[in-house]
C-alpha positions in Angstrom: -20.9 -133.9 -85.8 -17.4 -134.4 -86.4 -15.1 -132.9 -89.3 -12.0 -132.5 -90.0 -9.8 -129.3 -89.5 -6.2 -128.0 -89.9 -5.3 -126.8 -86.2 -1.9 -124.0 -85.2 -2.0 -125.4 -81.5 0.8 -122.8 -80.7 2.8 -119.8 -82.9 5.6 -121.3 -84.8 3.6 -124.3 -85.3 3.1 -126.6 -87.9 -0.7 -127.0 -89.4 -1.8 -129.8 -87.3 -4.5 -132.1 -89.5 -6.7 -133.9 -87.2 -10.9 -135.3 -86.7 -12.7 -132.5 -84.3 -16.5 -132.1 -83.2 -18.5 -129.7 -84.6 -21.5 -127.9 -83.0 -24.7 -127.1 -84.3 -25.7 -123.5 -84.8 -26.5 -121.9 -82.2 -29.1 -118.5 -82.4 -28.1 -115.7 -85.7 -25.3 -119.2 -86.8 -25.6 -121.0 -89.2 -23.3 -124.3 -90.3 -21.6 -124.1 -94.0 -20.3 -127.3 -96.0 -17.4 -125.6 -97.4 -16.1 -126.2 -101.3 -12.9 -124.4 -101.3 -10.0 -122.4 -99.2 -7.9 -119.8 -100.3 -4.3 -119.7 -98.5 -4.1 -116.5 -98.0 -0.7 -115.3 -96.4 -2.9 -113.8 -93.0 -2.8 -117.2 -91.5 0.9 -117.4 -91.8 0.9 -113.9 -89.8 -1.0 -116.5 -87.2 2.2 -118.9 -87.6 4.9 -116.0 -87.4 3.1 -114.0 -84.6 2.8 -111.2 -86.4 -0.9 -111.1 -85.8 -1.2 -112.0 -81.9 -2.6 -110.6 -79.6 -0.8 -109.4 -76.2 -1.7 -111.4 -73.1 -3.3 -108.3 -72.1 -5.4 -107.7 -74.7 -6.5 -111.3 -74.4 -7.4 -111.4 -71.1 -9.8 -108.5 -71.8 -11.1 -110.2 -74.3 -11.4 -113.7 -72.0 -10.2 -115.5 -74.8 -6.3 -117.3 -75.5 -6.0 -117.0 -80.0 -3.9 -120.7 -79.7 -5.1 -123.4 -80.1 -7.2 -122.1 -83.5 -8.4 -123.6 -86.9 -6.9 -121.2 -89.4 -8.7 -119.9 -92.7 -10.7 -117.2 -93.7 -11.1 -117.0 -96.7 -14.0 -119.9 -98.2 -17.2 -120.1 -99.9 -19.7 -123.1 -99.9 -23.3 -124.3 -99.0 -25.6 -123.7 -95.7 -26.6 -127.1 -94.7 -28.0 -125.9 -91.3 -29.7 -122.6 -90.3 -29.9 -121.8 -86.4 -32.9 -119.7 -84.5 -33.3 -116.7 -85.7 -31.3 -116.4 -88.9 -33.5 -113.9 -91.3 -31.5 -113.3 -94.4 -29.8 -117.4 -94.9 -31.5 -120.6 -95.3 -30.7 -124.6 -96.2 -29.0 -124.4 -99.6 -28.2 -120.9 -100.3 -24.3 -120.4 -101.5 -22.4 -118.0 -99.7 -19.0 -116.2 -99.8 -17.7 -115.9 -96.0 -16.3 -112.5 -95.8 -13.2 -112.3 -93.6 -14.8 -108.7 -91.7 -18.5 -109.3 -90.6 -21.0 -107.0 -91.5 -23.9 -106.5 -89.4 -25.5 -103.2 -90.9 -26.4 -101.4 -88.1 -23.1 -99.7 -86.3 -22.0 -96.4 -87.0 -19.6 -97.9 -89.5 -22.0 -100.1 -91.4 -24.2 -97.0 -91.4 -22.0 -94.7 -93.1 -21.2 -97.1 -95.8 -17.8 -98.5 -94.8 -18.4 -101.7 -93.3 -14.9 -102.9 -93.1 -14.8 -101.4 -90.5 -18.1 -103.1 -88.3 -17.7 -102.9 -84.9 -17.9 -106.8 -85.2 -14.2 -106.6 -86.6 -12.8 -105.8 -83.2 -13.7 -110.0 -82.5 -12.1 -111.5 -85.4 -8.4 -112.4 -83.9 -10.5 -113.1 -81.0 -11.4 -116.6 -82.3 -14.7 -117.1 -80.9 -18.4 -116.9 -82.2 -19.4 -113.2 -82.5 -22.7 -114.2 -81.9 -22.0 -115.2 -77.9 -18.1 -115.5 -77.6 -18.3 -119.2 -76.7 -16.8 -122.4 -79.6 -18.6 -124.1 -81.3 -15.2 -126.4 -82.7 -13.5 -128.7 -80.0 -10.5 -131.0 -80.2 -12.4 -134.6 -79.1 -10.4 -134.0 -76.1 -12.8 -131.6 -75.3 -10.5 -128.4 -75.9 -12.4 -125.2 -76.9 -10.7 -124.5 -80.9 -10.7 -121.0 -82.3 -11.5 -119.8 -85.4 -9.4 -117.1 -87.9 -12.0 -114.4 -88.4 -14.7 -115.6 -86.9 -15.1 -118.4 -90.1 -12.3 -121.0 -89.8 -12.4 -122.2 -93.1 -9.6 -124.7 -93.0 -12.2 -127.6 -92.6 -15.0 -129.0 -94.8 -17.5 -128.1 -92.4 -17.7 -124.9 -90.1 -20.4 -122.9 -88.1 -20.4 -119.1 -88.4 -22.6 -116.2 -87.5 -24.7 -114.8 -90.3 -23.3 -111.5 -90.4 -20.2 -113.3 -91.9 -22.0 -114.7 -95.2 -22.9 -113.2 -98.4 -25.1 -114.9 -100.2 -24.1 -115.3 -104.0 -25.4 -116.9 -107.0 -25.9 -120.6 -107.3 -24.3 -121.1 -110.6 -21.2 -119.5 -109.5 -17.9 -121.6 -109.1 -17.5 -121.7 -105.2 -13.7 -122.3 -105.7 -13.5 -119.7 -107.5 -15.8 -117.2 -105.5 -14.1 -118.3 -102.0 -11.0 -115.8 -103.3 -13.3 -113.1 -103.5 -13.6 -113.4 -99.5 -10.4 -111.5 -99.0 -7.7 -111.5 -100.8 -9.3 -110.6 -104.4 -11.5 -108.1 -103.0 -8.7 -106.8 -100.7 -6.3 -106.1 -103.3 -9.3 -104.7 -106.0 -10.4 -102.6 -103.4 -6.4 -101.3 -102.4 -6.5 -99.7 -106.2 -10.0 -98.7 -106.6 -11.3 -97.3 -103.3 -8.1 -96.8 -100.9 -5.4 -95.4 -103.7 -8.5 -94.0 -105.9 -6.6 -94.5 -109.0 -8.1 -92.5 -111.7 -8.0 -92.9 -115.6 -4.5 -91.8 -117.3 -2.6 -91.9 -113.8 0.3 -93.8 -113.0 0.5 -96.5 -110.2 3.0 -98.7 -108.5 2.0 -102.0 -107.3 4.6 -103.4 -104.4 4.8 -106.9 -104.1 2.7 -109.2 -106.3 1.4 -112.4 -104.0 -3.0 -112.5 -103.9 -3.5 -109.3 -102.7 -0.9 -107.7 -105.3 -1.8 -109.1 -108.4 -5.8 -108.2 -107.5 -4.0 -104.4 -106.8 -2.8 -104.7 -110.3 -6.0 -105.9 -111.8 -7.9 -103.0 -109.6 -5.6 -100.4 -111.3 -5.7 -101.6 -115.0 -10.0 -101.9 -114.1 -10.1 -97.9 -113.1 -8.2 -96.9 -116.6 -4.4 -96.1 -115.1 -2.3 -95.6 -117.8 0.6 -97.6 -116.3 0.8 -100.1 -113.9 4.4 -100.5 -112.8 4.6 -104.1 -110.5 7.6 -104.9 -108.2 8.6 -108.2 -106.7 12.0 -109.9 -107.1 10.3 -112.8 -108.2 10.8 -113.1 -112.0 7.5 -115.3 -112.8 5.4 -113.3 -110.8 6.5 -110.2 -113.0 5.7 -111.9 -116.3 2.5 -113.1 -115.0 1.6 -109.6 -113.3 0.8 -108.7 -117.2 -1.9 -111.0 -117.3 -3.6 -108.8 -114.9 -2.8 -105.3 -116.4 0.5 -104.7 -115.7 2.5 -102.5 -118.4 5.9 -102.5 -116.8 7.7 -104.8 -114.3 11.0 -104.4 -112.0 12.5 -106.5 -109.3 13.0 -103.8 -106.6 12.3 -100.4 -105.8 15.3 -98.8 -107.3 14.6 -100.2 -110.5 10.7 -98.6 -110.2 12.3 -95.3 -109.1 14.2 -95.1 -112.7 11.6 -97.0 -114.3 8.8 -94.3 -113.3 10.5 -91.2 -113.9 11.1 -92.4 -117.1 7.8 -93.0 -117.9 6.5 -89.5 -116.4 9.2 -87.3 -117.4 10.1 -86.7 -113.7 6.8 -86.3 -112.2 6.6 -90.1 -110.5 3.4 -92.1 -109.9 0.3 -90.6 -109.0 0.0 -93.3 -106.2 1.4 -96.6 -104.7 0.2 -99.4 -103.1 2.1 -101.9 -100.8 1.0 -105.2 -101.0 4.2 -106.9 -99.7 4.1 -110.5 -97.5 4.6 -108.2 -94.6 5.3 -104.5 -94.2 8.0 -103.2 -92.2 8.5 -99.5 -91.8 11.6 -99.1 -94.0 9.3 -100.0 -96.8 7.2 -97.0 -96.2 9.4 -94.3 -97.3 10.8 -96.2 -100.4 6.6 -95.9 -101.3 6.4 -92.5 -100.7 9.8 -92.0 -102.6 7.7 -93.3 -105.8 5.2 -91.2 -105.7 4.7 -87.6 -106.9 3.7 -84.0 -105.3 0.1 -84.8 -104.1 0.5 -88.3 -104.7 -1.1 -91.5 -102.2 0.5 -94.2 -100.7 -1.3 -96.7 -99.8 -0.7 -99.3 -97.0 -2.2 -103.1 -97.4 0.5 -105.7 -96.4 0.0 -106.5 -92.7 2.6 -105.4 -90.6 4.0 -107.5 -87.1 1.3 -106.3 -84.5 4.1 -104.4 -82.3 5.8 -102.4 -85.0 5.6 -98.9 -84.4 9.2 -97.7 -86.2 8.7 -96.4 -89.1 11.4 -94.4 -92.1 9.6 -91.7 -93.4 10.6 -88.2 -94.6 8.5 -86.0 -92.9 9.6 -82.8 -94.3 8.6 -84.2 -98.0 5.6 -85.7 -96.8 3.9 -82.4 -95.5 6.3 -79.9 -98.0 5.1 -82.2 -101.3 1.6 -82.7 -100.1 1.7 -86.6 -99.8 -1.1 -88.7 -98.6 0.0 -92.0 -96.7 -3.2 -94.0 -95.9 -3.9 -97.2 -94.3 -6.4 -100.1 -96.3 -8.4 -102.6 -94.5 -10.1 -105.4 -96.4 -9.7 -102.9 -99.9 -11.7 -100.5 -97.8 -14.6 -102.0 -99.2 -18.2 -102.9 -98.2 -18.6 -106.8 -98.5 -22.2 -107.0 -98.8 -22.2 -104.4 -102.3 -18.6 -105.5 -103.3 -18.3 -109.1 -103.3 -21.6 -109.3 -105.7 -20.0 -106.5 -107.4 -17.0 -108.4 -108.3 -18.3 -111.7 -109.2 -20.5 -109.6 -111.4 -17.3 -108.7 -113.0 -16.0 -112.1 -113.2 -19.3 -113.1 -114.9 -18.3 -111.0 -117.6 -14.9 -111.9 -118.2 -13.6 -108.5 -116.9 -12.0 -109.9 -114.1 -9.6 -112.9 -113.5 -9.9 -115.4 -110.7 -9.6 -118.7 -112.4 -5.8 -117.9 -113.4 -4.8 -116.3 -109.7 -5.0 -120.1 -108.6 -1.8 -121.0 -109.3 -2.0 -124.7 -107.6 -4.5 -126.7 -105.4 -4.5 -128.7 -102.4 -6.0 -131.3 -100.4 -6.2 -130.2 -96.5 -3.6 -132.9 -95.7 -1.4 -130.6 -98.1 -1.7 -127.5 -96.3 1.8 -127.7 -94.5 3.2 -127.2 -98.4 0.4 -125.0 -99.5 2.2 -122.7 -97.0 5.9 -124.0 -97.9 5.1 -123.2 -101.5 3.7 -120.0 -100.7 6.9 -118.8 -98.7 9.1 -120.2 -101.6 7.2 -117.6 -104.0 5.7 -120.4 -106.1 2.2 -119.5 -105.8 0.3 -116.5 -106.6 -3.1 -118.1 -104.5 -3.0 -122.1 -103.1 -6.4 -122.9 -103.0 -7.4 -126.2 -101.1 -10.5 -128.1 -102.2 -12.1 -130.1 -100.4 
C-alpha cells in the first residue's frame, strides 16, 4: 500500500514529507494505523548526529541509519496481523514501545526489559524480525525506521515484540506519550533515582522527559521537587506536575537546596536536559548529598567520552552516578501501569501536549521544540 511518511534522507536534514509504499507484514509483524506522534527530542538526536552510528558499526550491522522515517514514539490500531503473531490481532490498540520486549533474553528474564537484547537493533533501522524494510521511497529505496516503529506516518509495519496492547477506550493521542517519553521520565524518578517519601530531588531540565521526572518524584512522596530550566514558562508550568520550587540554572538550585535542607543537599538528581554533555555531570553531583544518586537520562552525542567529575567527592562522600535507559522500566508491566494511573486522574498527559500538528507541520513541531515552546508536540493524524 502506499502512505505517507516524514523522511531525514541525510543528518542535518530537514524532515522530508513525501507518498512511500508500505509492505505487508511479514512473519511475528504486524501493520498499525497510527492515531498519534509524540515529538520527542530523540529524533532530533537523528538530525544533529548525536545518535549515529559509526561507519563501522554500520557495516557490521549491514545496514546505512540514512535515509530513515523518524518517530518512535505512537500508539494506534492493528489493521493487519502477519503469520505467526500469537499475542495481537485485527483491532486491538496498542502503545508502540520505543525498546522491544521479547520476554525470553536474559534481560527480559530478570525483569529489566529495557534492556532486551532486541535493543541492540533499534538505531539499526530495519525489521527486528529479519533485518530487511518493509518502507520504500517509490523509487524503490529501502527507508529505515527510528526504533524499529517509525511512527512518523499514518500507517507502519512493526514486529510484535514492539506493541503493548492497551485498553480500547483509552485516548490513543494521549497513550502514544506513554511510549517513551512519559514512561522514560516517570521511570528516571521512581526506578533509576528511587526517590523515596520525605527526600529531596532535583529535576534538570524540564522538556517531555523532565516534566514526567517531576511528576515521577512528586508520585513516590518527595518532599521537594526543585526543577531547573532557564525557560521561565516551563518553570511555572513544572508545578502543575509537582514541583515545589523552581530556578533557572544550577547555581540558583545549589543556594536554593541548601536552603531548603539546612546544608545537607538533595537526596538525588536527575538530568533530563535536551542533551547531556559532561560538564553537566559534576554540576549534578554538586547538588546532591553524602550518599546521594545522580541520575543520567538526557542522551548524550554518541562519541562523547569527556566528562567533569570530582572523583575524590564522588568515592570520599559515597555518591552514586547511574545511567537510565527508557526510565529503567519494563514496558509490558509499566506502560499498563501508567495509563492505569492516568485512568485515575493521578497522572497528567492531557496537559504535557503543549501544541499539535499535522505531519506536514513536523519541520516546526521541531522548530518549536528547539525554541523551548513546547513541553510535547504531538502530531495527529
Amino acid at each position: 500500500m502506499q502512505t505517507r511518511a516524514a523522511i531525514l534522507w541525510e543528518q542535518n536534514g530537514a524532515w522530508s514529507v513525501e507518498d512511500i509504499e508500505l509492505d505487508d507484514p511479514k512473519a511475528g509483524e504486524v501493520k498499525i494505523k497510527l492515531v498519534a506522534s509524540g515529538l520527542c527530542h530523540s529524533d532530533e538526536h537523528l538530525v544533529t548526529g548525536d545518535m549515529v552510528l559509526g561507519p563501522d558499526i554500520s557495516e557490521l550491522m549491514g545496514v546505512q541509519q540514512f535515509p530513515i522515517i523518524g518517530g518512535h514514539e505512537g500508539a494506534g490500531e492493528v489493521v493487519e496481523v502477519g503469520p505467526g503473531v500469537t499475542t495481537l490481532k485485527e483491532g486491538d490498540h496498542v502503545v508502540l514501545s520505543f525498546i522491544p520486549a521479547c520476554g525470553r533474553c536474559p534481560s527480559c528474564a530478570m525483569g529489566r526489559q529495557h534492556l532486551c537484547d532486541l535493543g541492540a537493533f533499534i538505531l539499526a533501522g530495519r525489521q527486528i524480525t529479519d533485518m530487511t524494510a518493509r518502507h520504500h521511497a517509490l523509487d524503490g529505496t529501502d527507508l529505515g525506521i527510528m526504533a524499529c516503529t517509525g511512527t512518523f506516518a499514518p500507517y507502519t509495519v512493526v514486529s510484535e515484540t514492539s506493541c503493548i496492547k492497551i485498553d480500547d477506550w483509552i485516548p490513543m493521542d494521549k497513550a502514544a506519550l506513554i511510549g517513551c517519553g512519559v514512561t522514560t521520565g516517570w521511570g528516571s524518578a521512581v526506578n533509576a533515582a528511587s526517590v523515596r517519601a520525605g527526600e529531596t530531588v532535583v529535576v534538570i531540565g524540564l522538556g517531555g522527559i523532565g516534566m514526567n521526572a517531576v511528576q515521577g518524584a512528586a508520585l513516590a512522596g518527595a518532599r521537594h521537587v526543585v526543577t531547573i530550566d532557564p525557560v521561565e514558562w516551563k518553570r511555572e508550568k513544572s508545578f502543575e506536575f509537582g514541583a515545589t520550587h523552581a530556578v533557572a540554572s544550577v547555581e540558583e538550585a545549589f543556594a536554593k537546596v541548601g536552603e531548603l535542607t539546612w546544608g545537607a543537599m538533595a537526596d538525588k538528581a536527575i538530568l533530563t536536559t535536551g542533551v547531556a554533555y559532561g560538564d553537566l555531570i559534576g554540576q549534578m553531583m554538586s547538588l546532591i548529598t553524602k550518599g546521594g544518586r545522580g541520575v543520567v537520562t538526557a542522551v548524550a552525542p554518541i562519541m562523547q567520552e569527556d566528562v567533569k567529575l570530582n572523583l575524590f567527592d564522588l568515592s570520599m562522600q559515597r555518591k552514586e552516578l547511574v545511567g537510565c535507559l527508557f526510565g529503567n522500566s519494563n514496558p509490558r508491566r509499566d506502560i499498563t501501569r501508567l495509563l492505569r494511573l492516568y485512568e485515575e486522574g493521578k497522572l497528567k498527559l492531557d496537559e504535557l501536549i503543549t501544541t499539535t500538528y499535522t505531519l506536514d507541520d513536523i519541520n516546526q513541531g521541531y522548530q518549536d521544540m528547539r525554541d523551548g515552546k513546547n513541553i510535547r508536540g504531538v502530531i495527529k493524524y
